[in-house]
N, C-alpha and C positions, 0 to 999 in steps of 0.2 A: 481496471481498478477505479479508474476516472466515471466512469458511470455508474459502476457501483456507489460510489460517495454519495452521488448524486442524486443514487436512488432513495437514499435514508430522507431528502426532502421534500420526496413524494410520499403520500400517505398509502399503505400497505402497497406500495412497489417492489415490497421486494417479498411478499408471501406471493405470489405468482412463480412461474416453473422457474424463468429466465432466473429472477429473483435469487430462488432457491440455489439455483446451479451457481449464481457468483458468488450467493453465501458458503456453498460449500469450497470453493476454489478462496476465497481473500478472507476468509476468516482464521482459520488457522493462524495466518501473516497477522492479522489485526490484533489479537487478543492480547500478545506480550504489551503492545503498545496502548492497549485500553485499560490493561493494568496498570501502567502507570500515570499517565494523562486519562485526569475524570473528565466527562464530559463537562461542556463551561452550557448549562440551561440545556436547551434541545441540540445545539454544534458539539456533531464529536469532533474535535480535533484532531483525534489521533490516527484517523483517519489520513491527513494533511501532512502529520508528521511520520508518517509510517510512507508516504510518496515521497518526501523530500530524502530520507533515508534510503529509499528502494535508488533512487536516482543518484544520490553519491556513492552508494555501495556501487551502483552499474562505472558511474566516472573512477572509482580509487579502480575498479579490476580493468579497465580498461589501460587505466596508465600503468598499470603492473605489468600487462601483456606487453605496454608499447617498450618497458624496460628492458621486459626479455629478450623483446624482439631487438632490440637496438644495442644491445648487449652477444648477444650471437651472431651479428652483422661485420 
């Protein structure tokens, strides 16, 4: 996903194959989050904030598992 962002700041990076193939795998993910946060000039953001969310959703299910797990112990 981290190169994908980064591809939006190279110019037509991402109409090439590689391109294509992350647009179709992180767009889907991206679109709720571009509906809400406009882009601020040429910076999507929401890009940024759709990682920081992918990253707490990863840490809250991990401490759910470590619950379980320490709970059935």
């Amino acid at each position: 996903m981290i190169v994908y962002f980064f591809m939006s700041w190279i110019p037509n990076a991402r109409e090439n194959k590689f391109g294509q193939f992350l647009s179709k795998i992180y767009e889907p993910f991206l679109e709720p989050f571009r509906k809400i946060i406009p882009p601020i000039g040429f910076i999507d953001i929401s890009s940024i904030v759709a990682i920081i969310a992918l990253v707490l959703f990863q840490r809250s299910l991990a401490n759910i598992f470590n619950l379980i797990i320490s709970n059935l112990a």
